[in-house]
MILOSE-126607 format. One record per residue (C-alpha): residue in one letter; x, y, z. Coordinates in steps of 0.25 Angstrom, whole numbers, plus 5000, padded with zeros to 4 digits. Example, Ala and Ser with C-alpha at 12.3 -4.5 7.8 and 13.67 -1.06 7.14 Angstrom:
// MILOSE-126607
A504949825031 S505549965029 
//
This chain:
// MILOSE-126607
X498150485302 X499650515297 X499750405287 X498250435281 X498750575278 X500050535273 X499650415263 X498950515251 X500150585250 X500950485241 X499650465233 X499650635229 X501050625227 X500850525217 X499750575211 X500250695205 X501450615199 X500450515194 X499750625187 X501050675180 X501550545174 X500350535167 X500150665162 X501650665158 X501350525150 X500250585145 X500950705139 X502050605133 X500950535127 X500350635120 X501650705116 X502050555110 X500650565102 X500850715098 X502250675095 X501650585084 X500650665080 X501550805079 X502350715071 X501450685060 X501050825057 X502450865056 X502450755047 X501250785038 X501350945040 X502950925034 X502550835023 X501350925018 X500150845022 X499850895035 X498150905031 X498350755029 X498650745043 X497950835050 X496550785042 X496850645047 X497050695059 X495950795061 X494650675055 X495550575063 X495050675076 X493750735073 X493350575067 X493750535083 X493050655090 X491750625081 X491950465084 X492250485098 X491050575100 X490150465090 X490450355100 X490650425113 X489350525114 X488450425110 X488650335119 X489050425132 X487550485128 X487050345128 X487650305142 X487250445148 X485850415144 X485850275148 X486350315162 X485650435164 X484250365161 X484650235168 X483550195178 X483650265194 X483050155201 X483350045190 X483349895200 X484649825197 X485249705201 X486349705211 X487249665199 X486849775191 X487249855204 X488549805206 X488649835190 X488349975194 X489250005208 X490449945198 X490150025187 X489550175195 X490750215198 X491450195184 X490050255177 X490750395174 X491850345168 X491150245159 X490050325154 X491050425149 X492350335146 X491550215139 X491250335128 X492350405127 X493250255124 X492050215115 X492150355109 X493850345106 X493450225100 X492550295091 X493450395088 X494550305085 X493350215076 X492950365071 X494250425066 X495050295061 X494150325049 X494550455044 X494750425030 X493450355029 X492650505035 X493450585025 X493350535014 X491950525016 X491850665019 X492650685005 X492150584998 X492250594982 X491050534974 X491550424965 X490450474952 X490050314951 X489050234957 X488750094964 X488050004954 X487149954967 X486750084976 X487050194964 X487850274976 X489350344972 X490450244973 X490850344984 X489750314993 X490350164997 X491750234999 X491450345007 X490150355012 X489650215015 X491150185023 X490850325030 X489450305033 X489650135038 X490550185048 X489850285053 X488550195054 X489550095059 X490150185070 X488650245075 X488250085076 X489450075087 X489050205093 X487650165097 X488050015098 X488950055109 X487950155116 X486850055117 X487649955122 X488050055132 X486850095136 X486149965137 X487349925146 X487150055154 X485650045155 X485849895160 X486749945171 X485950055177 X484749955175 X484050035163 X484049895158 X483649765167 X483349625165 X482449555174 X482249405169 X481849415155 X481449555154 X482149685150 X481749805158 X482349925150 X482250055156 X481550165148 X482650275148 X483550135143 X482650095133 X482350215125 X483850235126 X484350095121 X483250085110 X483650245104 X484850165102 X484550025097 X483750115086 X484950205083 X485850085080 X484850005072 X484650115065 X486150135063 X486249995060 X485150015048 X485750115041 X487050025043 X486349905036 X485950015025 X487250065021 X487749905023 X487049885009 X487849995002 X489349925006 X488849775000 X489449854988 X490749854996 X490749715001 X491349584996 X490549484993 X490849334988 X490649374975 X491149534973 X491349644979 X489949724980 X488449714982 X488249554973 X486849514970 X486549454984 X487049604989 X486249684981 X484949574982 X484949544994 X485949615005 X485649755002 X484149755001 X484249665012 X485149775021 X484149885017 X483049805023 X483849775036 X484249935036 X482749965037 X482349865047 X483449915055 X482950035053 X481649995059 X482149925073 X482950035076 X481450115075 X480950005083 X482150025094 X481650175092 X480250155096 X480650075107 X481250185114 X479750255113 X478750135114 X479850055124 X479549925119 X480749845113 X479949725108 X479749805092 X481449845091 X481849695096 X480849625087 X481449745076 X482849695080 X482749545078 X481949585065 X483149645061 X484049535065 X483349435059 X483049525045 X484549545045 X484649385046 X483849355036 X483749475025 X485349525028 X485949375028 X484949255023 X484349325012 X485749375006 X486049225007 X484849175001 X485049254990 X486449234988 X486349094990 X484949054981 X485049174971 X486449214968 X487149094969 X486549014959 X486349134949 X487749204954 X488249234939 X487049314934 X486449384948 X487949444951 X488449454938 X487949624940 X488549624953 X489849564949 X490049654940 X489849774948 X490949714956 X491749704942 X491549864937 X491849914953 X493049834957 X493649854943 X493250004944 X493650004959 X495149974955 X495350044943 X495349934932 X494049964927 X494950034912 X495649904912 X496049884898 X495849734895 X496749674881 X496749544877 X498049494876 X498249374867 X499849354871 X500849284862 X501349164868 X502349154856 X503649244857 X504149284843 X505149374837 X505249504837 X503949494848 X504349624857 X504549714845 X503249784848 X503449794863 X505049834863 X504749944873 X504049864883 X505249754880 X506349844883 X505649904896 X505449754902 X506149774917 X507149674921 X507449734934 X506449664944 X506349784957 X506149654966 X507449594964 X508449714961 X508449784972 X509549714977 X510449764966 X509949884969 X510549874984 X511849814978 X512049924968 X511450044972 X511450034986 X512750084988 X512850085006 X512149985014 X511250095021 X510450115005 X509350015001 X508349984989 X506949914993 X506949784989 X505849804977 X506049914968 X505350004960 X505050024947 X504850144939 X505250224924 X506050334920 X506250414908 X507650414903 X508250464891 X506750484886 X506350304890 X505650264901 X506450174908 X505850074920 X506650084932 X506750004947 X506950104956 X507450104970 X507750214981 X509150204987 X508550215004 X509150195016 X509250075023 X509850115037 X509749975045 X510949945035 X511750065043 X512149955055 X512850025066 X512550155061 X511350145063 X511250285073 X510250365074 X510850485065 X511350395055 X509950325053 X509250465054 X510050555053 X511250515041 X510550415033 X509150485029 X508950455015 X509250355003 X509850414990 X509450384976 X508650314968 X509050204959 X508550164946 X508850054938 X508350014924 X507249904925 X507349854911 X508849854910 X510149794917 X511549804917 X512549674912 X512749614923 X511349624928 X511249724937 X510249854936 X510449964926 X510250094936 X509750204931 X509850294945 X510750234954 X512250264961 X512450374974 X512350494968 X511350464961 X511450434946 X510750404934 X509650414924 X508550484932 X509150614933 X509350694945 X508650684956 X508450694972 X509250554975 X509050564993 X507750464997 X507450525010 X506050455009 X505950305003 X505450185009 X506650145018 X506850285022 X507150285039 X506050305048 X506550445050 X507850525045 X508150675050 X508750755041 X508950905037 X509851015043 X510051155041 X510651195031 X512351215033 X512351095040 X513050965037 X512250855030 X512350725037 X511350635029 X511950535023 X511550575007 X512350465000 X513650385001 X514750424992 X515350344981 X516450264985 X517050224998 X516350235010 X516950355017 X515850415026 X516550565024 X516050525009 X514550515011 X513750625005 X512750695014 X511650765014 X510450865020 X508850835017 X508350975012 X506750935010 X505750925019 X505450805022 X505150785035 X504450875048 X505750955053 X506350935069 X506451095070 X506251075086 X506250995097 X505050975098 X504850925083 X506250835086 X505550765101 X504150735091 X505050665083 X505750605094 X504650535098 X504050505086 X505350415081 X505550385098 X507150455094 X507650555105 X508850575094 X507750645085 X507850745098 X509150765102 X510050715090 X510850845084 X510750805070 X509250845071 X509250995069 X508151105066 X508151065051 X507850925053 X506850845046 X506350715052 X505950625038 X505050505042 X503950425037 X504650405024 X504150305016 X503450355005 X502250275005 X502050295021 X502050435017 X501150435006 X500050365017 X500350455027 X500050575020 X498950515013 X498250405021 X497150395013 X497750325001 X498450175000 X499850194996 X500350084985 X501249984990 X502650034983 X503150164983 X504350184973 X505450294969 X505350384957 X506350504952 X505250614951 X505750764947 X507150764953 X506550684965 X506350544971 X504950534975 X504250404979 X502950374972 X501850314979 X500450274974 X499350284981 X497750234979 X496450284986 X495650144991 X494550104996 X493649974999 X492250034998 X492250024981 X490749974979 X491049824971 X492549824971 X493249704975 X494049734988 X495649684988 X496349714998 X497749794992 X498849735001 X498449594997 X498349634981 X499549714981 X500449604988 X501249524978 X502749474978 X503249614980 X502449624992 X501649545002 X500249605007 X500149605022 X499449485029 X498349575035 X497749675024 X496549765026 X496649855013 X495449795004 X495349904995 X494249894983 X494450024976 X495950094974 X496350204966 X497950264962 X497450394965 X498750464971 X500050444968 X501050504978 X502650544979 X503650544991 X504950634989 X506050534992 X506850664997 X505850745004 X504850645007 X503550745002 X502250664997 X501550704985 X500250644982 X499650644968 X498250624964 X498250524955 X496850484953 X496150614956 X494750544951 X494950444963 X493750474972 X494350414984 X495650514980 X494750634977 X494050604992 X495350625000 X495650754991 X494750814997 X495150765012 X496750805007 X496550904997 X497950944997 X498650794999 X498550764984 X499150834972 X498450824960 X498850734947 X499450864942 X500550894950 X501250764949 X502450784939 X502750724926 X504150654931 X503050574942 X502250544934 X503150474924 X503550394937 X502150364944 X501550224940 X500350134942 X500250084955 X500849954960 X499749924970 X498549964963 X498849874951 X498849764960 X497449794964 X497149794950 X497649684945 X497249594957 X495849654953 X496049644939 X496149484942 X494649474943 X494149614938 X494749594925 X493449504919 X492549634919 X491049554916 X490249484929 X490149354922 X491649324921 X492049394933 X490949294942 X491649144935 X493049214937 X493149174922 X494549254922 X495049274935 X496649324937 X497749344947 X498949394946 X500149294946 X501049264957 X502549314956 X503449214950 X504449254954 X504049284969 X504849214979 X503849214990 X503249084995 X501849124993 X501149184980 X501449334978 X500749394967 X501649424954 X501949594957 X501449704944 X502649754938 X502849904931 X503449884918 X503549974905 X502649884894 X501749924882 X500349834883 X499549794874 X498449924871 X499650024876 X500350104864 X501750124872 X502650074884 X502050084897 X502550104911 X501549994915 X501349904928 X500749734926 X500049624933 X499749484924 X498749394928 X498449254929 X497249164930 X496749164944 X496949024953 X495948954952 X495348894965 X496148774967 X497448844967 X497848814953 X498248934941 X498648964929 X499849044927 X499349104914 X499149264911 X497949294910 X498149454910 X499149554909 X498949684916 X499549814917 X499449964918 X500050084912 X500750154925 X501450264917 X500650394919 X501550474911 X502650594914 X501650704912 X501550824922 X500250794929 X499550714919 X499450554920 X499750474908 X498450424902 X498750274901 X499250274915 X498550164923 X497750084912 X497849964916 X497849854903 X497449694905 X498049604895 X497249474895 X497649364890 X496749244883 X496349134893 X496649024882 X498149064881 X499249024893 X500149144893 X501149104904 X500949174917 X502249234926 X502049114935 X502249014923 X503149104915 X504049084928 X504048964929 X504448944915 X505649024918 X505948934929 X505848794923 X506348834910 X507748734911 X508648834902 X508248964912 X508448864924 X509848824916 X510148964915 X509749004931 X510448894934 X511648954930 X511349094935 X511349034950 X512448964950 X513349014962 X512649094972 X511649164964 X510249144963 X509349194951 X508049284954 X507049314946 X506349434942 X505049484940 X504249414929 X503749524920 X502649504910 X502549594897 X501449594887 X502249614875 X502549524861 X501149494861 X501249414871 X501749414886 X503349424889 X503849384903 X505049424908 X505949384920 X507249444924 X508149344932 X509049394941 X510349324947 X510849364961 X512049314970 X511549244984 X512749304992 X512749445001 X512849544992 X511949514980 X511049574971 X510149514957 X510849534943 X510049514930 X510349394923 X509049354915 X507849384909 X506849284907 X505649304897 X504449224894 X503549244881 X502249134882 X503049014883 X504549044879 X505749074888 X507149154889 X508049184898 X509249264894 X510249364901 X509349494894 X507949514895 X508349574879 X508849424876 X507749344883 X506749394875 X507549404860 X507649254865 X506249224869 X505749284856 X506349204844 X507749304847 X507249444846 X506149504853 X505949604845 X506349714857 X507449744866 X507349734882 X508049834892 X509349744892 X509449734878 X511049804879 X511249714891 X512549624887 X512349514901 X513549484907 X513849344916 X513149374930 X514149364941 X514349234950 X513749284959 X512449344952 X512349494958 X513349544968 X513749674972 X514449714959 X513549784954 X513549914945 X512550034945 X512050104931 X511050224930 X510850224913 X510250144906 X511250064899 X511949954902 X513150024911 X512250144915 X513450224921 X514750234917 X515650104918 X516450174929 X515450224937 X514850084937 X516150024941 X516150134953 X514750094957 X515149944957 X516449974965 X515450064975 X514349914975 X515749834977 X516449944990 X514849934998 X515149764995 X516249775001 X515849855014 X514749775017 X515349655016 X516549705026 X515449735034 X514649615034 X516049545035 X515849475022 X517249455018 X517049375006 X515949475002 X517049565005 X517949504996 X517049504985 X516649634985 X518349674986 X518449584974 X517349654967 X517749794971 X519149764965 X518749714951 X517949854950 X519149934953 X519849834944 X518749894933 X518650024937 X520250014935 X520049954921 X519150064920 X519950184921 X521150134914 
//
């Protein structure tokens, strides 16, 4: 008797320790979760688009609650029902009533817990769409109809998306409940089987026919609005309702909706009459109609009427396609020139097209970036992207075409010092922005900079020089102090020496991130970067900003998730500022008879590779925003640049305060804004096909195009050839333009074979002016060159390979390798001027050893079938047409000098004018000795010794200059 009343003890003891560990991991779950969540709206709040979150947020919950309750009620109603009518005297057999004494005791739970999962899984269905229920709620006419139906353009993408998933999720609903009550009425013997009958209760038959009718019904008006997406669905032919579609599909889906329509009155008035011999005879009706008038019928027709007759009977659909698809992606103003080029390069040729000559860019931002690090880089703990940018500026009253680059940080090069506060603490920001001329280059090869050098220096005025926001910015920096105390960010290294006493420092003043006032603010951060040093380091005071989330693309998608931001963000110099600029399209895949292409694959070329699995088929996309990043304080601005974008209007309404108007964006952004990279892809890869504009054509694929594949890619497999932005005058333009091109070629024909001849030249005018508010009224007209079929103008792929098996060039390479350099060539640029079609290639000579960088050493240019290849890109072409040209090229005052043994090396110089030695002789000498001291250090510290000693050698014939120099 003692030991029974002992034994429960250790079981209540345990019990309530039980019970607190749980609710103790409970809370810190929670707190985990709130931590997140607290985060993001310190986040948001700070940055100014707190309604962005909080109405994602807020649909995200009550699109959950009305999807839980959708799923769950239904069908706890319709297990309650089954259960509380189920028969009291019902004979079952003994394995039914093992199935009932396992399942009795669990009976609670399951009627109510099978619901409630099925309901989370419907809330989870429910509010994963909450783009799709608000922009139907807003949803914006688009004031043009569908050639087929005569609805709104609209209707197909806001409401028939709206209504399919609707329709779709009421189909599960009442799927799911009748499963479950039939499975429920089976158990508690509602529903027997004795031989080959089926005895059904009545209670159990009015029950499971009401339902059998709802979801026929449901499934009839799913057939009905299954006709109207056929103009949204890709067929082997186009995209859109073809003939068989029109003739044959959509009548027969209406027919089907109204037999469907009629079974499920059949189930109906089987619920009342109580036989099922009309609603099953209805059912196999409907299955067999759906056979033979939703399946065999298309075919028939397809097969026996359309196929020999294809030409004639889709010639109307097809050009539905045409009109949509080229209206879809903006191409429908294309301007079409016939361009018969010169294939004959004469004197005097370019004298019309000077300007567009002397703009031609040498610089290639693929390859120079490594002369960037050499030269401006400055301490290993800087970096440039490895592909630049390219912009324009106006100095001294010229645009001039830039490759631009943002000096960041690169912290994994810090080594040992690699603590906590050095990585977030000291080094939270690059410094400068550098600029170098695209069109020109220095003696010996290198870049003439416009911007470059620490401080910051050069032909772009003044300006805020601190990145605190770039694309390799760290994960997170905390800066900011009150004001008195000492600065210890590290603002930039002083020239000279390496003296840590020396380095300038630095406070951030913005507001750029959510502040750590208290401790609680500090232990949410804590968790959210799982560092207790956020907590309890002293350098974090009640001034602190925590800066996170920094790229400026990843911003621009968090604060507006309803857009597709282009691939490339890049670095402008904007009213005393470096703002990033990124653009930004509304999309959709629901544009009636547009073709589909999915946007990674079409934007992938030899810049970049699009990911193996792509879901992102888009068939309608618009430039409508174009948005900015401050460098310095992070803030996002986003600009309506399309305010007739339906898509754009739609989620105004939903964020009626996100999006400034066209109006507010200043004059010096404007001159820096351009057409996007990403939507000209999309065009051009559409303009491949779209560019023939009759059905007749279009159906033989008379004149089918595709866009070349880089020559110069280095890659194993075919990489498309990239656009390139380039100032040029074309044909039907009165002036030089800040333009963006693509060229075409004939497209491979089906056993792999092609031609690589042009066949069209296209390009787009992406200067919108420097007006205030107010968009330059040639910006974004897009202009096709094409070119006769009977004439072979050489395309980049045959123009390349002429440069490479040209015996003098390969002479002249030769020579340029010897040693340890290796020769790199440029990007192949294409111009339509002289009447004809200039290429032009710059080659590049760079020395394999450790520290290296490319120098420019030739310029190859190409004009039908004649060749040259000098030192100047100003002597290549007076040589390629009969000794004078007739213009003068960036390099024209460029004297070459003999490029070095080793090609480029750490020897470099810096400039920031636009002549030949931008800065004064002895700051240049000083900038070289600066290039030669960093040499030096890290070759000591890569224990390099004869790198070492180069760099001594180096070092010691600049002072020897600077010397000569001052005497």
């Amino acid at each position: 008797m003692t030991d029974q009343t002992q034994d429960p003890s250790p079981r209540r003891r345990r019990a309530p320790l039980a019970i607190t560990i749980a609710v103790v991991a409970v809370l810190v779950i929670a707190f985990f979760a709130f931590a997140g969540v607290y985060a993001d709206w310190l986040w948001y709040d700070q940055l100014g688009f707190l309604p962005v979150l909080t109405t994602e947020w807020i649909t995200r919950i009550v699109l959950f609650l009305i999807g839980f309750v959708a799923m769950a009620l239904p069908i706890w109603g319709a297990i309650q029902i089954a259960y509380r009518t189920r028969p009291v005297y019902a004979k079952l057999n003994s394995q039914l009533d093992r199935y009932q004494e396992v399942f009795e005791p669990l009976r609670r739970l399951a009627m109510y817990g099978i619901p409630v999962v099925l309901g989370i899984f419907g809330g989870v269905t429910a509010q994963s769409n909450w783009q799709g229920v608000l922009m139907w709620l807003n949803r914006t006419p688009f004031g043009e109809a569908d050639p087929q139906f005569g609805f709104d353009l609209g209707f197909y993408v806001f409401d028939l998306p709206f209504w399919r998933g609707v329709i779709g999720f009421t189909s599960a609903v009442l799927l799911l409940a009748t499963l479950l009550v039939a499975a429920t009425n089976y158990l508690y013997g509602a529903i027997r089987i004795s031989g080959r009958e089926v005895i059904v209760a009545k209670a159990a038959r009015i029950q499971l026919a009401i339902m059998a009718g709802l979801y026929l019904l449901v499934q009839a008006v799913s057939i009905w609005f299954d006709q109207y997406a056929t103009l949204t669905q890709t067929g082997d032919l186009i995209t859109g309702a073809a003939y068989t579609d029109v003739h044959a599909v959509i009548p027969g889906r209406q027919i089907l909706a109204g037999i469907a329509a009629i079974v499920a009155l059949a189930f109906f008035l089987t619920a009342i009459m109580g036989r099922w011999r009309l609603p099953v005879i209805g059912t196999v009706l409907l299955v067999i109609s759906a056979l033979i008038i939703g399946t065999l019928y298309p075919w028939v027709v397809q097969r026996f009427q359309v196929v020999p007759s294809e030409p004639q009977l889709e010639r109307e659909y097809v050009q539905r396609n045409i009109d949509g698809t080229r209206e879809a992606y903006g191409v429908a103003d294309l301007e079409e020139i016939p361009y018969d080029a010169k294939t004959v390069a004469e004197p005097g040729a370019l004298r019309a097209d000077a300007e567009t000559t002397a703009s031609i860019r040498l610089m290639d931002p693929q390859i120079i970036s490594p002369a960037f690090q050499q030269l401006q880089q400055f301490r290993q703990y800087y970096q440039f992207e490895n592909d630049l940018d390219v912009d324009r500026y106006t100095i001294d009253g010229q645009s001039q075409d830039t490759i631009v680059a943002v000096r960041d940080l690169d912290l994994s090069n810090l080594g040992d010092a690699q603590s906590w506060v050095n990585t977030h603490i000291v080094y939270t920001h690059g410094y400068g922005l550098v600029a170098a001329a695209g069109n020109q280059r220095q003696s010996n090869g290198q870049p003439v900079f416009l911007q470059s050098g620490i401080p910051q220096a050069g032909s772009l005025g003044d300006f805020e020089p601190r990145v605190y926001f770039g694309e390799s910015s760290p994960d997170y920096s905390i800066v900011g102090a009150p004001e008195g105390t000492e600065a210890v960010e590290l603002d930039y290294p002083s020239s000279g020496g390496g003296d840590d006493q020396a380095q300038q420092t630095t406070t951030f003043s913005g507001e750029g991130g959510p502040t750590l006032g208290n401790v609680f603010t500090k232990l949410v951060y804590a968790l959210k970067f799982q560092s207790e040093q956020i907590l309890l380091s002293d350098a974090v005071n009640d001034e602190s900003q925590i800066l996170y989330d920094r790229d400026p693309i990843e911003r621009v998608q968090k604060v507006a998730p309803y857009l597709t931001t282009d691939s490339d963000a890049y670095p402008s110099v904007v009213d005393g500022r470096i703002v990033w600029i990124v653009d930004a399209y509304t999309t959709t895949d629901q544009y009636p008879y547009s073709r589909q292409l999915s946007m990674s694959e079409t934007i992938s070329d030899s810049q970049g590779v699009a990911p193996a699995l792509a879901f992102d088929e888009v068939n309608y996309i618009r430039n409508s925003v174009k948005a900015t990043v401050d460098a310095y304080d992070g803030s996002v601005k986003l600009y309506a640049w399309d305010d007739e974008d339906p898509l754009l209007k739609t989620w105004q309404k939903v964020f009626p305060t996100s999006i400034q108007p066209l109006s507010e964006m200043s004059g010096d952004l404007m001159a820096h804004v351009r057409y996007p990279e990403d939507l000209f892809k999309m065009q051009r890869a559409i303009l491949g096909r779209y560019h023939v504009d009759q059905a007749g054509p279009f159906y033989a694929r008379e004149d089918a195009w595709t866009t070349p594949d880089d020559p110069t890619a280095s890659t194993a497999e075919s990489t498309l050839q990239p656009p390139y932005y380039l100032t040029m005058q074309m044909p039907g333009q009165e002036t030089p333009s800040y333009s963006i091109y693509s060229t075409f070629i004939p497209e491979e024909a089906s056993d792999g074979s092609s031609r690589n001849v042009l066949r069209g030249y296209l390009a787009v005018d992406s200067d919108a002016g420097s007006a205030d508010g107010e968009r330059a009224d040639g910006y974004g007209k897009l202009r096709l060159l094409t070119l006769p079929e009977e004439d072979n103008i050489p395309g980049p792929g045959q123009v390349q390979n002429t440069f490479d098996s040209d015996p003098v060039v390969g002479d002249q390479l030769n020579i340029l390798q010897q040693g340890q350099s290796q020769v790199i060539n440029g990007n192949l640029l294409t111009l339509p001027v002289g009447g004809g079609l200039l290429y032009v290639q710059p080659v590049y000579v760079q020395s394999s050893g450790g520290t290296a960088f490319p120098l420019l050493q030739k310029v190859l240019v190409a004009f039908g079938d004649d060749i040259a290849f000098e030192d100047t890109l100003d002597e290549a072409l007076n040589v390629l047409f009969g000794g004078e040209s007739g213009a003068a090229a960036g390099d024209n005052e460029v004297d070459p000098t003999t490029p070095p043994a080793d090609g480029g090396t750490g020897d470099g110089s810096t400039g920031d004018g636009g002549t030949d030695v931008p800065k004064t002789e002895l700051q240049t000498l000083l900038d070289q000795a600066q290039v030669a001291i960093q040499a030096k250090a890290d070759a000591l510290a890569a224990g390099d010794f004869a790198a070492y000693g180069e760099a001594d050698d180096q070092l010691n014939q600049i002072v020897q200059q600077l010397v000569e120099l001052s005497e």
